[in-house]
C-alpha positions as CSV (number, residue, x, y, z in Angstrom):
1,X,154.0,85.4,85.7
2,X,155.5,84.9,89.0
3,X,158.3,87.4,90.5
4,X,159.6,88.1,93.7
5,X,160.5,91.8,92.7
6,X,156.1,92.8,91.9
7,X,154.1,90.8,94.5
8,X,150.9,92.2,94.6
9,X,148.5,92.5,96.9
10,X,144.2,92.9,96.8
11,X,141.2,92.9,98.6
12,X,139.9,89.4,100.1
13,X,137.3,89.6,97.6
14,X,139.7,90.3,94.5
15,X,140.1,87.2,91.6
16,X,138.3,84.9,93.6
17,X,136.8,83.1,90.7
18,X,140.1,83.1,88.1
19,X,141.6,80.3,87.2
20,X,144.5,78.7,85.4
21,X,144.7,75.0,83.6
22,X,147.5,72.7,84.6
23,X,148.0,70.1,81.2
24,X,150.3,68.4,83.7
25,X,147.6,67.5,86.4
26,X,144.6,68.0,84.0
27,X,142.9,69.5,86.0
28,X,142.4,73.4,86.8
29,X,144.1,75.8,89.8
30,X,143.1,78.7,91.6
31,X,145.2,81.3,89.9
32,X,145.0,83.8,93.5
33,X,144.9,83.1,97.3
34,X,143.9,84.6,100.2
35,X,146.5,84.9,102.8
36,X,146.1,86.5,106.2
37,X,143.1,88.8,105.0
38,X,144.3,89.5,101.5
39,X,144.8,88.1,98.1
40,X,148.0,87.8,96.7
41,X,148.1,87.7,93.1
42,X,149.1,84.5,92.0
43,X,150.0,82.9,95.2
44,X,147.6,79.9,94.6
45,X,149.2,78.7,91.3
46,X,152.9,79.0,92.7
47,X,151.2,76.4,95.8
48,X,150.0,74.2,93.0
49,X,153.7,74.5,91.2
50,X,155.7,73.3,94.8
51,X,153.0,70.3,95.7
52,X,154.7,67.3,95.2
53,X,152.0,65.7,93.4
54,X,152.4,68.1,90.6
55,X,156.0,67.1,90.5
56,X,155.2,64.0,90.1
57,X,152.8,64.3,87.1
58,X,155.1,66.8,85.5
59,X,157.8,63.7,85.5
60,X,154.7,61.0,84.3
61,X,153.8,63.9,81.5
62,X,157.5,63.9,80.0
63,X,157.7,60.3,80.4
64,X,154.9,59.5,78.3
65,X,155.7,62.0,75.8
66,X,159.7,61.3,75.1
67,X,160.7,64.5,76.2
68,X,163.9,65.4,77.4
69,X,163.5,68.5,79.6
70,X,163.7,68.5,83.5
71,X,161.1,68.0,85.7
72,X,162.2,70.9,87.5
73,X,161.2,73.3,84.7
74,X,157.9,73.0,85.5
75,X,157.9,72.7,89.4
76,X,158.9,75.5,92.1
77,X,161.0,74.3,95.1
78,X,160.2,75.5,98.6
79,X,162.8,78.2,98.6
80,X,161.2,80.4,96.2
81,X,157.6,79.6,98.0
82,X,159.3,81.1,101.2
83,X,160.9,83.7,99.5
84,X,158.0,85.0,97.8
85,X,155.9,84.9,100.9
86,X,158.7,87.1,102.8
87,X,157.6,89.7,100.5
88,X,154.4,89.8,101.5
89,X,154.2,91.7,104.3
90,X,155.9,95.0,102.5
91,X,153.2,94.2,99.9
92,X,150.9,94.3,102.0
93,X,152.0,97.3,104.0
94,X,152.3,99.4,101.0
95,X,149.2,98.1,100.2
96,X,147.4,99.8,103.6
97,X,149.6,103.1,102.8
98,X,147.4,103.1,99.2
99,X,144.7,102.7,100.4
100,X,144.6,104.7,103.0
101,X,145.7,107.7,100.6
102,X,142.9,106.8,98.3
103,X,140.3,106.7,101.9
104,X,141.4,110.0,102.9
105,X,141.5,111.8,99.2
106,X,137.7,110.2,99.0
107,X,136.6,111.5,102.7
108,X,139.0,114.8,101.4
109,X,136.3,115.1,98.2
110,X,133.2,114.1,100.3
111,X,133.5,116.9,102.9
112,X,134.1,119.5,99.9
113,X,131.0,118.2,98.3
114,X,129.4,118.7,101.8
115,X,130.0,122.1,102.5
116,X,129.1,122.5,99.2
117,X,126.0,121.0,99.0
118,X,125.4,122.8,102.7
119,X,126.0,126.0,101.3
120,X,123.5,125.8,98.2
121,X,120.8,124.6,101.3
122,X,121.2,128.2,103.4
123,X,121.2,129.8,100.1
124,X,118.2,128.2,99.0
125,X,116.7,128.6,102.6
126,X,117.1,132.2,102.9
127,X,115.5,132.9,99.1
128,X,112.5,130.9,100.4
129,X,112.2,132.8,103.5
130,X,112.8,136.1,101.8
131,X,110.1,134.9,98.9
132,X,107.5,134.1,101.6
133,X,108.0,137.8,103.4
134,X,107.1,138.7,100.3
135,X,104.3,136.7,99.6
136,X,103.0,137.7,103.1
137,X,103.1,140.9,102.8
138,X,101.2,141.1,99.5
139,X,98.4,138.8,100.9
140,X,98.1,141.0,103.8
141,X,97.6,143.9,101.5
142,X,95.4,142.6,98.9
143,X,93.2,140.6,102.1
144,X,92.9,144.1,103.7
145,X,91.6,145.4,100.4
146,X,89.2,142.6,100.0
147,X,87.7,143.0,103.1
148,X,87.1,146.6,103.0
149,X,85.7,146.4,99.4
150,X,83.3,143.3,100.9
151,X,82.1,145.6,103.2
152,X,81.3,148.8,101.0
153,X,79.0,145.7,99.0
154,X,77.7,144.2,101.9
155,X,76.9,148.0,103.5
156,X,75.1,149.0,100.3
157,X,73.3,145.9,99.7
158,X,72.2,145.9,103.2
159,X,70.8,149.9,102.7
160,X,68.9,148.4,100.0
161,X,67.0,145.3,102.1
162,X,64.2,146.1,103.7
163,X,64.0,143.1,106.6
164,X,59.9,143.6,107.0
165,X,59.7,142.3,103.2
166,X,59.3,138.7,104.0
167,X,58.6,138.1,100.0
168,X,60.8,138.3,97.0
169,X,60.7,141.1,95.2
170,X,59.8,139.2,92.1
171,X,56.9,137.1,94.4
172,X,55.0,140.1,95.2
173,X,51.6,139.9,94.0
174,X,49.7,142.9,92.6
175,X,47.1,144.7,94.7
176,X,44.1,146.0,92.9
177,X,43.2,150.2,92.3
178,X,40.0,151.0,90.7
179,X,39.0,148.0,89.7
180,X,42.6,147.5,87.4
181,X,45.4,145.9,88.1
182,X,48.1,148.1,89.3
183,X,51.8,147.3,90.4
184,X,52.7,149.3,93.4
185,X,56.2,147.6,93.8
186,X,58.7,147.2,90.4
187,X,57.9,143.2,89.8
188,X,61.2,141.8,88.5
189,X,60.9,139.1,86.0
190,X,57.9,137.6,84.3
191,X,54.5,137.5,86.2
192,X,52.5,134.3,87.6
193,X,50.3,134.0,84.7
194,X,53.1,134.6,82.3
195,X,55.0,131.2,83.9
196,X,52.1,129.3,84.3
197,X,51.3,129.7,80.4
198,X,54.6,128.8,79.6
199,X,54.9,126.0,81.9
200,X,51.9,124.3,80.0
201,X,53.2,125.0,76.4
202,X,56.6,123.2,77.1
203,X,54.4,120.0,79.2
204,X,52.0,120.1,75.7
205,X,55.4,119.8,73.7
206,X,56.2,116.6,75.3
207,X,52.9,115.3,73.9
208,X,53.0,113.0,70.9
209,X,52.3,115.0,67.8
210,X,49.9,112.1,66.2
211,X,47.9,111.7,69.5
212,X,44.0,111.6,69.3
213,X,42.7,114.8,68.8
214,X,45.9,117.2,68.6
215,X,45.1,118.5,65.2
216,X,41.1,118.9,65.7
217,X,39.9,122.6,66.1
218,X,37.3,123.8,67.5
219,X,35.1,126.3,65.5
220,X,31.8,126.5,67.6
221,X,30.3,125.1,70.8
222,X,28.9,122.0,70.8
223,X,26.5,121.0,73.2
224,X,27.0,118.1,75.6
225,X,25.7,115.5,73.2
226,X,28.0,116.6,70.6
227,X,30.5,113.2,69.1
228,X,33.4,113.1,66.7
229,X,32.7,112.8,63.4
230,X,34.3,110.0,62.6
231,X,35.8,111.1,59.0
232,X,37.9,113.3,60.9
233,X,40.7,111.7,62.6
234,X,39.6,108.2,63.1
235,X,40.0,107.2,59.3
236,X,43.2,107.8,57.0
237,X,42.7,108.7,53.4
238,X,39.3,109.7,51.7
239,X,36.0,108.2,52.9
240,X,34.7,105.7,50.8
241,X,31.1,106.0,49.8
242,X,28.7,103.7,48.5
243,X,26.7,103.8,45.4
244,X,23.0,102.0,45.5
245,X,24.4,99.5,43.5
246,X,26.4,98.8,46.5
247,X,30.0,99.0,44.7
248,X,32.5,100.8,46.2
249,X,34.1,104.4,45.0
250,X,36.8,105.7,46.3
């Protein structure tokens, strides 16, 4: 994984939380590190593979086991450490050129998309502004209309008042001719006596139907001392009578 010829370099904030597993030390490694600002890819396993202590477990590992290989294998020396971090400032130099590319292609695209999007605003301004000429001008009209057709209405309703009639027209009580009753003035809706009767019919329909009395007519006058007969609507049913022999009949 680790070559001098493809060192790359990242953000500060790029593979912070990667890591590898050493089965030498038993224990697991920072795969990246940071270094003067920026990560550099895999610069934080090849500092575990030159620490002396790995070294020495790499030697305890093959020990143990019965293997035959070199400790060195496994281990880094310091002259490929310092050779791989000479390569990091062109890394991170061509780094800066990228990104600077890729800055000024994004600002490049955003001021495009602002003109853009500035453009679309004045077009859209000067439809609304043209629209509201519009709409102003057709208010104007149809307002000047209005008011001259409100006052032809108001000008003939006001021929037709008369301002020393303080009642309504439909208030105006009838004056009498030869002993009759004769309407000088056109009376509009019903008369006084015509509401009046009316008025009591719809209070008498609120009355309970089976009330005392609704259903008694009166054929004649009855003097003062008159009373109800009370076979009328004090009892339900036929009247009983009784025979001398004092049984009851129905």
């Amino acid at each position: 994984m680790i070559r001098l010829g493809s060192v790359a370099v990242h953000d500060d904030q790029w593979g912070s939380e990667e890591e590898l597993w050493c089965y030498f030390c038993d224990k697991s490694v920072k795969k990246h590190q940071v270094y003067e600002g920026f990560t550099i890819e895999y610069l934080g396993y090849l500092t575990h593979l030159n620490d002396p202590k790995h070294f020495e477990a790499v030697k305890r590992y093959l020990r143990y086991h019965y293997r035959k290989e070199e400790a060195e294998l496994f281990c880094k020396n310091k002259e490929f450490l310092d050779k791989f971090l000479a390569k990091i400032p062109e890394a991170k130099k061509q780094y800066l050129a990228k990104m600077d590319f890729i800055h000024e292609k994004d600002v490049a695209h955003m001021k495009e998309v602002e003109a853009k999007r500035q453009l679309l605003v004045s077009e859209a301004l000067q439809v609304l502004l043209s629209v509201n000429e519009n709409e102003a001008a057709i208010s104007t009209k149809g307002s000047t209309e209005q008011t001259n057709t409100f006052q032809n209405i108001s000008s003939e309703r006001n021929s037709s008042f008369n301002p020393k009639q303080k009642t309504c027209p439909w208030l105006v009580q009838a004056e009498k001719n030869n002993d009759q009753q004769v309407l000088d003035k056109p009376v509009i809706g019903p008369t006084i006596n015509v509401w009046n009767n009316y008025v009591a019919a719809e209070k008498k329909k609120m009355l309970p139907i089976k009330r005392l009395g609704a259903n008694f007519r009166r054929k004649q006058v009855y003097s003062s001392r008159w009373l109800p007969a009370f076979s009328g609507v004090w009892n339900k049913g036929r009247r009983r009578q009784i025979k001398s022999n004092g049984k009851h009949t129905g």
